[in-house]
Structure formats: C-alpha cells, structure tokens
C-alpha positions as CSV (number, residue, x, y, z in Angstrom):
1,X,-34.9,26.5,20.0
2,X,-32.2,29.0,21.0
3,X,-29.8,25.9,21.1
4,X,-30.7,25.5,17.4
5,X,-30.2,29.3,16.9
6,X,-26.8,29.1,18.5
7,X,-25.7,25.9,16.7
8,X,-26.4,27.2,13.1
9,X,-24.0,30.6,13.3
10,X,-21.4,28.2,13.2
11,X,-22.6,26.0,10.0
12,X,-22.7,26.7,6.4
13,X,-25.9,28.7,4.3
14,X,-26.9,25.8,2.7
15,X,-27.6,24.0,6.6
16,X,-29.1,27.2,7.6
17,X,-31.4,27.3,4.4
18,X,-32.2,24.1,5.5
19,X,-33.0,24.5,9.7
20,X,-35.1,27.5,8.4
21,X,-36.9,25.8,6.1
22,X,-37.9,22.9,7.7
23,X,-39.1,25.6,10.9
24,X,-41.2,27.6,8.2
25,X,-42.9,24.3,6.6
26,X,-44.1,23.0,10.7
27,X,-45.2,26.2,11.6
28,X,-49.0,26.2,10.6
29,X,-49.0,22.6,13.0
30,X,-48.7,25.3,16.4
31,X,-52.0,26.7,15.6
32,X,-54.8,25.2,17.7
33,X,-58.1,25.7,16.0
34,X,-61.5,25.3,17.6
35,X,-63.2,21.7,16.6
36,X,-65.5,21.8,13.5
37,X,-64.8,25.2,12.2
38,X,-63.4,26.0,9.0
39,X,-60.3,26.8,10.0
40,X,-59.7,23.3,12.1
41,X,-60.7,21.4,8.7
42,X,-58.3,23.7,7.2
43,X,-55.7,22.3,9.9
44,X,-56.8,18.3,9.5
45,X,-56.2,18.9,6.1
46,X,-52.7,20.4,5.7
47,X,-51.3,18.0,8.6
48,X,-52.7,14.7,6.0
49,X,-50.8,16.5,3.6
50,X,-47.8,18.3,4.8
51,X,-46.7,15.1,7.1
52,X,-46.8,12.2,4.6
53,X,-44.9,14.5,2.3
54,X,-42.0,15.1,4.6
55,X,-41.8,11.6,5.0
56,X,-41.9,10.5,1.7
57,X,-39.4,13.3,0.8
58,X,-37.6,11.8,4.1
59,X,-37.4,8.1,2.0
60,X,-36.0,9.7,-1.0
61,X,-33.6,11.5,0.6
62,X,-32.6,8.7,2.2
63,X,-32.2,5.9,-0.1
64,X,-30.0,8.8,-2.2
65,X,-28.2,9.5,0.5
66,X,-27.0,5.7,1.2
67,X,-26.3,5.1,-2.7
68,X,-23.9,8.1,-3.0
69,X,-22.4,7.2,0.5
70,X,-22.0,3.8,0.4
71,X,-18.4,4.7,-1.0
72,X,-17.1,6.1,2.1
73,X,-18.2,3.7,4.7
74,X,-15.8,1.3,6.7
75,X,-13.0,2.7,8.9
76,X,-10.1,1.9,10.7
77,X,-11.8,-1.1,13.1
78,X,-13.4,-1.9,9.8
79,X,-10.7,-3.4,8.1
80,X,-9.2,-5.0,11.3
81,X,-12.5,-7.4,11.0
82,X,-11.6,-7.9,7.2
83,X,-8.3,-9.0,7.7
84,X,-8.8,-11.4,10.1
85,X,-12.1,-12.7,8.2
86,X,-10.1,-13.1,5.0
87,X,-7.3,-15.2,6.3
88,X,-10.3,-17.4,8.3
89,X,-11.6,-18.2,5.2
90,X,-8.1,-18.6,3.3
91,X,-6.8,-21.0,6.2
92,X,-4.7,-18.8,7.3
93,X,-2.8,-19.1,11.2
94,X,-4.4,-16.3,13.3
95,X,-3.1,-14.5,16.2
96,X,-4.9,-14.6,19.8
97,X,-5.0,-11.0,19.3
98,X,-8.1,-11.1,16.8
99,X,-10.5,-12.3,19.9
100,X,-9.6,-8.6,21.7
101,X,-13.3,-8.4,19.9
102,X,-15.7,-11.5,20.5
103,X,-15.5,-13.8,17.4
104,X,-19.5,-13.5,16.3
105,X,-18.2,-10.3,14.5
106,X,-15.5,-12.3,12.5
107,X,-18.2,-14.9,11.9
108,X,-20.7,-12.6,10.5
109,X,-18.0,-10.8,8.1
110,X,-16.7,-14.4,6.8
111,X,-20.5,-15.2,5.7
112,X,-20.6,-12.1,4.1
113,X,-17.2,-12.6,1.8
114,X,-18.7,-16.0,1.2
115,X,-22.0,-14.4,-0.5
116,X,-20.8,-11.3,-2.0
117,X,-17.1,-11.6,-2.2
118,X,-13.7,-10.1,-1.0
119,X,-13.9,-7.0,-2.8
120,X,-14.2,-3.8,-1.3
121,X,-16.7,-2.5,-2.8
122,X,-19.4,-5.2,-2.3
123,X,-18.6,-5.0,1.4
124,X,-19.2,-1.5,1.7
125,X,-22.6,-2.5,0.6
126,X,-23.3,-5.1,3.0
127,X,-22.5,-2.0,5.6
128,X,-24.7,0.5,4.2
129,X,-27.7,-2.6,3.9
130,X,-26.6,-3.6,7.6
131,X,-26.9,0.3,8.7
132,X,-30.7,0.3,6.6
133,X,-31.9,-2.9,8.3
134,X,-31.1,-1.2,11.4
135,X,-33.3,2.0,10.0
136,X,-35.8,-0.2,9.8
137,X,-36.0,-2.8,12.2
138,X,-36.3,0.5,14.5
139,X,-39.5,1.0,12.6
140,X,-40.7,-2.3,12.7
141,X,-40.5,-2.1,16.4
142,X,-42.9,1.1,16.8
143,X,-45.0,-0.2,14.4
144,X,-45.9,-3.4,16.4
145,X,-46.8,-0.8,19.3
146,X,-48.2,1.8,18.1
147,X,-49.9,0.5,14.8
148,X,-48.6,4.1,13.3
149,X,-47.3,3.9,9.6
150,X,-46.6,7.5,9.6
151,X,-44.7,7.6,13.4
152,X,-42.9,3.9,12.3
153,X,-41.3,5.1,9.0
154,X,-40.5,9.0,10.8
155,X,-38.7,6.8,13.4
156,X,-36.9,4.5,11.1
157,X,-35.6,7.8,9.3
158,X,-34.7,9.7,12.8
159,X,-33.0,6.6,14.0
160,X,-31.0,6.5,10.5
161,X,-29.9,10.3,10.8
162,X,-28.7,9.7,14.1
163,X,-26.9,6.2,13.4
164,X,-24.8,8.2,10.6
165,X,-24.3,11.2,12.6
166,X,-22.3,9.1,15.0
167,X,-20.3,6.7,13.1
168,X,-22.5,4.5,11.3
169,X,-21.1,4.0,8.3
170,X,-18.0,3.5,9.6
171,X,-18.5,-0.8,9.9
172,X,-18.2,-0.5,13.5
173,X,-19.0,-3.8,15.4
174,X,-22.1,-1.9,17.4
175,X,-24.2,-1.8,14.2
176,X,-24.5,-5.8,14.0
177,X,-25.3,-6.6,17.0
178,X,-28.0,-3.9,17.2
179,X,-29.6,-5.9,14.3
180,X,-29.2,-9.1,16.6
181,X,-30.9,-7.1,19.5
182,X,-33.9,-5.1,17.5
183,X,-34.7,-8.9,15.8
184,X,-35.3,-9.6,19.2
185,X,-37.3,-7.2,20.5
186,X,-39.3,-7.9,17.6
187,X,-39.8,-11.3,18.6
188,X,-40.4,-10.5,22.3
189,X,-43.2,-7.5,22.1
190,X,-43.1,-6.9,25.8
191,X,-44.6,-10.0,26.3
192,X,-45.0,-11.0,29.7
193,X,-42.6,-14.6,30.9
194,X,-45.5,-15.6,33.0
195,X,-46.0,-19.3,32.0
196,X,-43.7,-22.0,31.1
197,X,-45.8,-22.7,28.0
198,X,-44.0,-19.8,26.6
199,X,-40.9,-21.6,26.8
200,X,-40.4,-21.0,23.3
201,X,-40.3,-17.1,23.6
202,X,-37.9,-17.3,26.4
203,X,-35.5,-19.6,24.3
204,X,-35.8,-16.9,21.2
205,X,-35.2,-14.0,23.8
206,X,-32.4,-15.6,25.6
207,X,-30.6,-16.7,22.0
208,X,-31.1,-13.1,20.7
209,X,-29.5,-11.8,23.6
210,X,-26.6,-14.4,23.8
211,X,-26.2,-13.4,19.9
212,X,-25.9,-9.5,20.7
213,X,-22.8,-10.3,22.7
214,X,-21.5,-12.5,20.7
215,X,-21.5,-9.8,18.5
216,X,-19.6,-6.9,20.4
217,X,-19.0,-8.3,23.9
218,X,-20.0,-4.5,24.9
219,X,-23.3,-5.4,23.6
220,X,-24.2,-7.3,27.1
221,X,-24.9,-3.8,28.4
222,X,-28.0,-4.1,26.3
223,X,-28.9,-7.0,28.2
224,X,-29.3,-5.7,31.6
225,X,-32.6,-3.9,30.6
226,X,-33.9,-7.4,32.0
227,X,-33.2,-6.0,35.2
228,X,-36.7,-3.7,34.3
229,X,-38.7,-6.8,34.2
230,X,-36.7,-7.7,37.4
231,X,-38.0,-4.3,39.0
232,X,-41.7,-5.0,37.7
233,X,-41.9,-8.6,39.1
234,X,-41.0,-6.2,42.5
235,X,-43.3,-3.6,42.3
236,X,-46.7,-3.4,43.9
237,X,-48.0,-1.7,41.3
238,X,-48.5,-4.1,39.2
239,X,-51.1,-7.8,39.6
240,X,-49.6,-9.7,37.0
241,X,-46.6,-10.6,36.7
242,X,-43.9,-13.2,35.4
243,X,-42.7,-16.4,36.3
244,X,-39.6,-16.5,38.6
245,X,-38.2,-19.6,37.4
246,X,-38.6,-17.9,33.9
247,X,-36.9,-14.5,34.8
248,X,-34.0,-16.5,36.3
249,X,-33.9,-18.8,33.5
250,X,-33.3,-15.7,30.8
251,X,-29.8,-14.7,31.6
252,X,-28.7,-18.3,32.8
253,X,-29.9,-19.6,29.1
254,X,-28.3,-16.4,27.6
255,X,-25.2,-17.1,29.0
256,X,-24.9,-20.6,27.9
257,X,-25.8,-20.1,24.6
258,X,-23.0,-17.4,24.5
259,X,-20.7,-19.9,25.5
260,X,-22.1,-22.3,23.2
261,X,-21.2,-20.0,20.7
262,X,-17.8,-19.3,21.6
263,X,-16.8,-22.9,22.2
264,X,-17.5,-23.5,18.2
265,X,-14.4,-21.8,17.4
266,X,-12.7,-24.7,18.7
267,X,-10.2,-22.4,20.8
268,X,-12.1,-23.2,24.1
269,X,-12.8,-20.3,26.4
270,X,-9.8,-18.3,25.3
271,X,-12.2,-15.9,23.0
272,X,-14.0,-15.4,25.9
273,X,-11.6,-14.3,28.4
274,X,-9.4,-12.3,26.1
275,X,-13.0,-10.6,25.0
276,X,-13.4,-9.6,28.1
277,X,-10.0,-8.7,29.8
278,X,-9.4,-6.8,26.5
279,X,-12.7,-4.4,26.9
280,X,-11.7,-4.3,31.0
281,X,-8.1,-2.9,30.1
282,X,-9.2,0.1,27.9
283,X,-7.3,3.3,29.1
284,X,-9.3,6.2,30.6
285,X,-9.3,9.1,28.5
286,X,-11.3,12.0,30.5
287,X,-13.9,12.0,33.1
288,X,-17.7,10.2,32.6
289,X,-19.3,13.6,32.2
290,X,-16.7,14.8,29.7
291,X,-17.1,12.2,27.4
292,X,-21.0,12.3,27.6
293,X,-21.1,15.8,27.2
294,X,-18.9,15.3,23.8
295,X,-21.9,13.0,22.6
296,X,-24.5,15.7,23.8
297,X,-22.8,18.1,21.8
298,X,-22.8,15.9,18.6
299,X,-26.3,16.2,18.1
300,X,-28.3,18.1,20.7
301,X,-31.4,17.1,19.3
302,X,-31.4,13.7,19.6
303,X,-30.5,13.8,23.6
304,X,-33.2,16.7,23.7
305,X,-36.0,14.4,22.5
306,X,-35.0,11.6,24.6
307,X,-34.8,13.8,28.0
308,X,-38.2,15.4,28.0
309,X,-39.9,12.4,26.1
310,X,-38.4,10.0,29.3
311,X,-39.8,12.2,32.0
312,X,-43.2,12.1,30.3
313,X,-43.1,8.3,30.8
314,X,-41.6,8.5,34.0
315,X,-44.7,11.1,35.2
316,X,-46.7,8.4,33.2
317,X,-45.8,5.5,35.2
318,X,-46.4,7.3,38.9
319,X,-49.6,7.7,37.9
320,X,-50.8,4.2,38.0
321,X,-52.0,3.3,41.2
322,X,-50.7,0.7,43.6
323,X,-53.4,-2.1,43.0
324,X,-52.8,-6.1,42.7
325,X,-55.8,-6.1,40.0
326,X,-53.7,-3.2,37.6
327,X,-51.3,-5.0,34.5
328,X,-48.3,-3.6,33.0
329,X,-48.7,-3.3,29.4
330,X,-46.2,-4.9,26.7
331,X,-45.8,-1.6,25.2
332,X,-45.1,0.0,28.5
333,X,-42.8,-3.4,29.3
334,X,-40.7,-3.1,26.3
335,X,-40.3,1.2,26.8
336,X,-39.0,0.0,30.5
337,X,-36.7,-2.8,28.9
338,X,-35.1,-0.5,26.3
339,X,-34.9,2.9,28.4
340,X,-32.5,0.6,30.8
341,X,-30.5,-1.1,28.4
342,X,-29.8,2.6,27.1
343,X,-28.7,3.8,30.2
344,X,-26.5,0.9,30.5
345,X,-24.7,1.2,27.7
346,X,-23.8,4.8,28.4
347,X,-21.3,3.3,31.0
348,X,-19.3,2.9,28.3
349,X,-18.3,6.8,28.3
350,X,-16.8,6.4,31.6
351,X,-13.7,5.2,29.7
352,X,-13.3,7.1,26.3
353,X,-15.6,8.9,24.2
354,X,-16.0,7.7,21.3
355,X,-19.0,8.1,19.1
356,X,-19.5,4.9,17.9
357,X,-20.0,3.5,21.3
358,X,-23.5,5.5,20.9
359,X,-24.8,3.1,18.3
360,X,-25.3,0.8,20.8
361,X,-27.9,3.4,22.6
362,X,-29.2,5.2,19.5
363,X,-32.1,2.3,18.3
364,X,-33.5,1.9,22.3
365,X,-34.0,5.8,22.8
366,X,-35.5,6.3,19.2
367,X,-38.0,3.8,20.0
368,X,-38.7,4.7,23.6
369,X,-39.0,8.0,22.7
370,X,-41.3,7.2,19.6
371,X,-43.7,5.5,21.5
372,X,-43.9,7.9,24.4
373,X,-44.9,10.4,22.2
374,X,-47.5,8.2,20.8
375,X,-49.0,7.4,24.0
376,X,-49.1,11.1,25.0
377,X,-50.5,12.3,21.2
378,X,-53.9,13.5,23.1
379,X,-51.6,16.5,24.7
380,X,-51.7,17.9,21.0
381,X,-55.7,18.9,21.8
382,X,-55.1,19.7,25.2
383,X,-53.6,23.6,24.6
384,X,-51.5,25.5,22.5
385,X,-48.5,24.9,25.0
386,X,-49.0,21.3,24.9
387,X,-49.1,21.8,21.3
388,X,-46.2,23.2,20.8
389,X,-44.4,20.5,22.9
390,X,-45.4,18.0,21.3
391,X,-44.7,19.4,17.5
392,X,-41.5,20.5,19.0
393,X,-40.7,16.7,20.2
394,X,-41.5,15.3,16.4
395,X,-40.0,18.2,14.4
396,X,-36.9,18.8,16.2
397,X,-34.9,15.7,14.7
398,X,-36.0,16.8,11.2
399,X,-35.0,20.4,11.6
400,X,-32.1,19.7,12.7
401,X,-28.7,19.7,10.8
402,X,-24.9,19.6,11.3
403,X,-22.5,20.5,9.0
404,X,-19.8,18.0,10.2
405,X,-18.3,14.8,7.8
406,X,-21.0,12.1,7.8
407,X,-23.8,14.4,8.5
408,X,-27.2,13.9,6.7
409,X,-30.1,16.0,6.8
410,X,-33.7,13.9,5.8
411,X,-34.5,16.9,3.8
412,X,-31.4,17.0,1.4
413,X,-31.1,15.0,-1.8
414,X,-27.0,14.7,-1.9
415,X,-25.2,14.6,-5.2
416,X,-22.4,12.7,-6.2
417,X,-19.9,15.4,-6.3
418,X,-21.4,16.7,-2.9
419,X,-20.2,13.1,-1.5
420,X,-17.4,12.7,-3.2
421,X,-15.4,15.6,-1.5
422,X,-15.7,12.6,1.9
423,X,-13.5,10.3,1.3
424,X,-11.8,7.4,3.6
425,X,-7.7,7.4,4.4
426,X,-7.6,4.8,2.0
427,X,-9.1,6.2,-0.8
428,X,-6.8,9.5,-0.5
429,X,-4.2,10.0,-3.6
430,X,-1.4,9.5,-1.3
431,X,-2.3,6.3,0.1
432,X,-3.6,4.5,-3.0
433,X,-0.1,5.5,-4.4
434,X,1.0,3.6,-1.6
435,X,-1.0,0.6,-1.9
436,X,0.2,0.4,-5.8
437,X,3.7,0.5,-4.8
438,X,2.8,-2.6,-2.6
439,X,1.0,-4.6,-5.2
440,X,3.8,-3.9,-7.7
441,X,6.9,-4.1,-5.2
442,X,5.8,-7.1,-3.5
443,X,6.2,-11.1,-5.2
444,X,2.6,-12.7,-5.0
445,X,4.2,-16.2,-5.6
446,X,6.0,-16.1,-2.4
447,X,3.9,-17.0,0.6
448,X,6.6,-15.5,3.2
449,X,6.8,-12.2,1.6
450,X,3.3,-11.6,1.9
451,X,4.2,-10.6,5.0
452,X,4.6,-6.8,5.9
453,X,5.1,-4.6,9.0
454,X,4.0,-1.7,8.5
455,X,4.8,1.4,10.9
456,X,2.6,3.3,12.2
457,X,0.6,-0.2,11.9
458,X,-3.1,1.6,12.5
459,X,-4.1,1.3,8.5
460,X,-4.8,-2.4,8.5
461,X,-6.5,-1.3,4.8
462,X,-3.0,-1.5,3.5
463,X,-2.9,-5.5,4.4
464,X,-6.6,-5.8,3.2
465,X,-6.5,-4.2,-0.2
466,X,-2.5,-4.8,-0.9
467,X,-3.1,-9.2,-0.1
468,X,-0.6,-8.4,2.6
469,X,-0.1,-10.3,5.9
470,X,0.9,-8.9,9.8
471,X,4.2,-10.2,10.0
472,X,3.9,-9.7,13.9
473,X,3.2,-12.2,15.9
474,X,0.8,-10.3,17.5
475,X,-1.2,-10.4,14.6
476,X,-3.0,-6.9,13.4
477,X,-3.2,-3.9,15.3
478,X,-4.7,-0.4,15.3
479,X,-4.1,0.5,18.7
480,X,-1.0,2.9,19.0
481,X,-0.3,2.8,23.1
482,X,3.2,1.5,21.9
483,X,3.9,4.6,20.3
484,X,3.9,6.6,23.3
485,X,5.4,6.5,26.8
486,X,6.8,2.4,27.0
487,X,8.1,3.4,23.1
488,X,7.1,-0.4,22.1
489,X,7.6,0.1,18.6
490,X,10.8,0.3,19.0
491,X,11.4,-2.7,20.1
492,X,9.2,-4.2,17.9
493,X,11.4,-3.1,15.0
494,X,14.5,-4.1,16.4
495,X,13.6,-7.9,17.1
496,X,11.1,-8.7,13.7
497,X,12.2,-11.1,11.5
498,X,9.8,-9.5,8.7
499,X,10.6,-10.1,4.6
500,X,9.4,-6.0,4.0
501,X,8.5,-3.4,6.3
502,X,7.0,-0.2,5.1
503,X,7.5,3.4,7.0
504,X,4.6,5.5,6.3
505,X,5.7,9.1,5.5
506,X,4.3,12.6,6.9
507,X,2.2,12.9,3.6
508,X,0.6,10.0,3.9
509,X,0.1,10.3,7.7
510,X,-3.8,11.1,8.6
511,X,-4.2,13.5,12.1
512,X,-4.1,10.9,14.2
513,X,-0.8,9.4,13.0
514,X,1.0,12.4,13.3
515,X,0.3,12.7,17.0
516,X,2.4,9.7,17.4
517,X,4.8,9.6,14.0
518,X,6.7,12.3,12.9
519,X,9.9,12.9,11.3
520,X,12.2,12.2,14.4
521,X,10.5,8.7,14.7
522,X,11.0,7.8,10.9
523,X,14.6,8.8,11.1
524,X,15.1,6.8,14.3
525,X,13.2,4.0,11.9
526,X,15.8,4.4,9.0
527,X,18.6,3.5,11.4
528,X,17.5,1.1,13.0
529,X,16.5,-0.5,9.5
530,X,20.1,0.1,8.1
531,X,21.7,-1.3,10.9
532,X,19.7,-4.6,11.3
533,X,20.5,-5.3,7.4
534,X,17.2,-4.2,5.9
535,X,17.6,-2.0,2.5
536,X,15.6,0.2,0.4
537,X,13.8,-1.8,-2.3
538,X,14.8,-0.3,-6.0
539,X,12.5,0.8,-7.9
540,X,10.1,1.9,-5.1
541,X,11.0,5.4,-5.0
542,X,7.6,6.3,-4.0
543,X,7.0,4.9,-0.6
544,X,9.6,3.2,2.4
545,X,9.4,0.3,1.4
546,X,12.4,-2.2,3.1
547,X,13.9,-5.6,2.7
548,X,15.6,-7.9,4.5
549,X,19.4,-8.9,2.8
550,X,20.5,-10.1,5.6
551,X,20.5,-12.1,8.9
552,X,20.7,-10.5,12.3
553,X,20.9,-13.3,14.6
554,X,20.6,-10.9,17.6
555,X,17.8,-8.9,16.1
556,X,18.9,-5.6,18.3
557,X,20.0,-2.4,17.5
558,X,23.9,-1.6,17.6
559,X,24.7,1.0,19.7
C-alpha cells in the first residue's frame, strides 16, 4: 500500500480520484463478521452486490476504452509486418531481411488484408480484436479451473489492463502468438500424457506449440514450461504420472511441425536460421536486473500479485506428502506449466528492456495467479489478516492506475477527446504532411519510382501508407545500429542506386530519431546527395524529397 501511496504523488488528480476511490468502495470487504449475525448477512450481501458491479462497470469501461483507442494502436514493428505482408500478397520480390522475424507473423497479417483489406484503419481493428481475444481467452482459461464467472471475467479484465500497460496496442508480434498459446492451454487443461490413446491431445498440444513459435520465434520460451511436467514425471510426490514416450514425443512433434511450417514458404530452412541468428545477435543494452526492474517499475501491481500469489502455491505444493498413491491435479499441472514458461520468457530482459517483450509473460502469471487465489479463497474466513491479504491480492490490480501514454484504468469510461490527445508518429501533423508530399510528388505509373530510401529509415509507415517500396536491397529496416559507431548509413547513401530518397527533417523527427539524426547528419546528407547527382524535386518545398538526374557509375562520394 505505501508503494501505491508513493506512486500517486507523482500522477495526475484525476488518477488519484480514481486509486482513492476504488480503496474507499473495497473497504467494507476487510471486515470479518461473525457467521449468522446481522452484520455477516449484511457482509454476504454487499459483496453480491458491490463485486458484480465493479465488474460489469469493468466491461463497460473496457469495450469504451478499445473503441476510442483502436485509433492509436500499431507502432514502429507494426508496419514493418505490413509492408512485407503487402508486397506478399502484391507479388512483390522480398528481401531475406523480412525472416529477422519467423514468417507465421507475415502469414497471419497477409490473411488479415485478405479479409478486411489494406487500409489502415481496418487493421488497427484486427489489433484491438487480437489484443480482446487475448482478454478473453485468459478468462476462458480460469474459467475451465476454477468454474468462477465472477474470478474468469475480473481476470480477463486484469490481464487486458496489463496487456495495454505494456505495449499492447502497439501490433507487436508477442500478442499473436499468445492467442496461439492460450488456444492451447485451452485444449490441454492440465491433462495428464499418460496413455497413447490420447494421442490426439498430444498432436493438438504439440501443433499449438509449434504455432506459437512460428509466431515470434521468442515465443519458444513459452514452450519450456514442458520441462514442469518433465519435473513431475520426476518427483516422488506424485503416483500417477505420464507416459515417457509421450513426454519425449511433445517437443520432437513440436519441432517438426515448426519446420513443417517454415518449409511452406518455399525458401527452405533459410527463415529458420535467419530467425534465429537474428534474435541471437541482439545488442545488450544494460544488465538482467536493470531491465527487469524497469518492467517492475511499469506497474508494481501486477509483479506484486504474482510474487506473493506464487509463494502461496509454492507453500501449497510442499505440503503434499511424498506418497506413490497421491495425483497431481490438472489445475495444479497447468499452474506449474505456465508459472515456468513465465519465468522463461523473462530471459528475454537479459538483452534489452523492452516492454513488449512482457506480453509474452503477462497471460501465464494472470492465470497462475488467478487460480491460486481461487484455490486459497478459504483464507478469506480464516482471520482478519488473511482477509486482508486476500482482498488485497484481488483489489490491488483494480486500484491501481498510471498516468503514463497507453494507460487504462477498469474504472474509467475514456472519451474521445481524452484519446485523441495519443496519437501515433504517423498520425502527427508533421508527418501526414509528409506522407502527402509523397503521394503527390511521386508517379504511381511507374513501377521503379515506387521505390524510396528514406533516411532515418525507422518509419516504415511512410512506405505503408505513401505505396512506397525499400529501395535497399536489404529490404525494410527499423533498426538504427548503422547510425552510430560503424556510420553505415553513410555508405548506404553513397552506393544506392534509388529513383527518390527522402531526408526526414528535425520537425518531423520523433525522440528516438534525434538521438541518431540531427542537423550535422542531414547536412552531411545534402552533400553527399548533390554530389552523386541527385536534386531537389520542384514543387516539394515541404519535405527533402530528392531525385536522381543522373548516373554515377562509381556510386561514391567525391572527396
């Protein structure tokens, strides 16, 4: 609690109205009446009450929330996917550069233009339904264990809070394959592999695993919760157990369906290696605990709730005795699966600290945690102190609030113009300005001069929503290692054999670019341009926006 004292002196009234609030509302929950007095009927009475209102107030909030904000989802690894998805389905030649990410997300985003179109705006939507089906597969997960309406749909909601809170409307990658993975926990239910009649179930659990990767080859972290079944086959704790051949046949099936998979792209294993040596080459930014304590930071709550609720189970499981006669349950199974993949995935911080990485780990904790608190829900009669733990544990993630970009608070009904002050780079002034100057500047009827460089080249929605092409033949790029240190850009300008290349100015630079592009760099730009032939285009006075007039056969810079 004094962590959520300490966070709100830095937010704004209307957050601290509503932390306060939502305190006030659960406070008559702490008392602890004595059975069948008028005063515990009282009690019964305003929890059947207060509860299902705060989540149908919850539902509200949250289908208004995702209608207003549907408009500002996607992001900068967003519209790398739609690029290379649109030219897949135009026929277009694609670089080897697009399989940095495994191809199941390109796949995924192709079927979606397919149904709804190219458009912008009808992709957004397909993020904001991916990011609800998420939401609620979470729930349908509890649900199946803990036969809970009220605890499903409070856990679909927390695990939509925290999904936005850390990047979740941005289109990352994470957010399919978690759909890929919750469909199969669904399937599985912590249903022991112990005959090989249940061959069917392993082939369901081993292609919903294999699909996960495909997804986001970072995704196979999810996949080593298998080891918990591993550990349970082990244990002396437990009498019956799974089949061997079964357990071994899981990630040798996954594994070949993966490859399956890749090897319909008809570019053999190529995806696959350049998957993987891609995610293995990632530069180091900061230590493990650094980067972890910037996602602790980002929403205290959520790693507050997981913590204590994973030492209850842990306490939980000591307690069964060693006996061959004692079973492992599939709820406790399926907590022990998803508690491991969690952990897994949080080797991910070791190299950068990214939020969107936690999407990955968000729906596994949610659900572990809301079943441990279902299965320790007789604590609530035990004391007032146990009490108060556990009203603590279920009101935390609702009382809480941060007053960051993205945020969203269950409790809140946002309004338009509230949501309209968030707005991505591409939907800025400046850089719609931009885009225009494109559209206008560019001929459509020439397939060659469709192709643009674009420097800094991080803003892939410039390709996407101007119809223009990487003219490198590299393909697209958002990653900006060139800019610093090795100064590849350079180079990159001095050798391109590019119809147009556009030089994004400081006004239409975001944070990020202007770490890496500032005036000295667009100067040395113009030069280099001028030199090599290239000249302004007329009539463009707007943006710098260059043409090739002439040949340079050397394709270096004069010195």
């Amino acid at each position: 609690m004094s962590i959520l004292c300490l966070r709100t002196l830095t937010t704004s009234p209307q957050t601290i109205f509503l932390v306060v609030a939502s305190i006030v509302s659960l406070l008559p929950l702490l008392r602890n009446p004595k059975p069948e007095t008028a005063e515990f009927f009282y009690q019964q009475g305003f929890q059947k009450t207060l509860i299902p209102l705060w989540i149908s107030w919850g539902l509200v909030a949250a289908v208004s929330y995702l209608g207003e904000a549907k408009h500002i989802s996607g992001g900068v690894d967003w519209f790398y996917y739609l690029c290379y998805s649109r030219d897949g389905i135009n026929f277009y030649g694609t670089a080897d550069n697009m399989y940095s990410y495994f191809p199941g997300i390109y796949q995924f985003w192709k079927t979606a233009m397919r149904l709804v179109g190219t458009d912008v705006a009808s992709l957004q939507n397909v993020i904001v339904v991916a990011l609800g089906l998420n939401a609620a597969l979470v729930g349908v997960v509890v649900f199946q264990h803990t036969r809970c309406k009220l605890i499903s749909i409070g856990t679909a909601l927390w695990a939509l809070v925290v999904l936005i809170r850390f990047d979740g409307l941005r289109g990352e990658s994470e957010i399919i394959a978690s759909l890929f993975f919750l469909s199969t926990m669904i399937a599985w239910k912590g249903t022991p592999l112990d005959h090989w009649n249940k061959w069917k179930l392993l082939f369901v659990f081993a292609l919903g695993l294999g699909l996960t990767v495909y997804m986001k080859q970072q995704a196979g972290l999810l996949a080593i919760g298998a080891l918990a079944l591993v550990w349970e086959q082990l244990s002396p704790r437990f009498g019956s157990r799974h089949h061997w051949g079964m357990l071994v046949s899981l990630p040798i099936l996954a594994a070949l369906l993966l490859v399956g998979l890749i090897l319909m792209e008809g570019r053999g294993l190529e995806p696959l290696s350049l998957g993987l040596s891609t995610a293995a080459a990632y530069p180091s930014h900061h230590s493990w605990w650094h980067n972890l304590y910037v996602q602790f930071r980002h929403d205290e709550s959520f790693w507050i709730v997981v913590t204590v609720t994973m030492v209850m189970f842990i306490r939980q499981q000591k307690k069964i005795p060693p006996a061959t006669t004692s079973t492992q349950t599939p709820t406790a199974r399926l907590v022990g699966f998803l508690l491991l993949s969690g952990f897994a995935t949080l080797l991910q911080f070791k190299i950068r600290p990214y939020h969107h990485y936690l999407l990955l780990t968000i729906p596994a904790f949610t659900i572990s945690a809301a079943i441990i608190w279902h299965e320790h829900r007789y604590l609530i009669e035990r004391g007032i102190k146990q009490r108060m733990l556990m009203v603590f544990l279920a009101a935390l993630p609702f009382c809480w609030a941060e007053d960051y970009q993205w945020a969203y608070h269950p409790a809140q009904v946002p309004t338009a113009a509230q949501v309209a002050e968030l707005t991505n780079w591409h939907q800025q002034v400046s850089s719609e300005r931009v885009i225009a100057e494109l559209r206008r500047n560019i001929p459509r009827d020439i397939p060659n001069a469709r192709r643009l460089m674009i420097l800094p080249s991080r803003h892939n929605s410039i390709h996407y929503l101007a119809d223009t092409r990487s003219s490198s033949p590299h393909g697209y790029s958002f990653n900006e290692g060139g800019y610093h240190g090795n100064q590849a850009w350079l180079s990159m300008l001095e050798t391109t054999v590019s119809e147009y290349v556009l030089l994004l100015e400081e006004n239409v630079c975001d944070a990020d670019d202007l770490d890496i592009w500032d005036a000295r760099r667009i100067g040395q730009a113009q030069r280099i341009l001028k030199l090599r032939g290239y000249q302004r285009v007329e009539g463009a006075d707007e943006i710098e926006l260059y043409v090739r007039t002439r040949s340079d056969a050397q394709g270096q810079q004069r010195r």
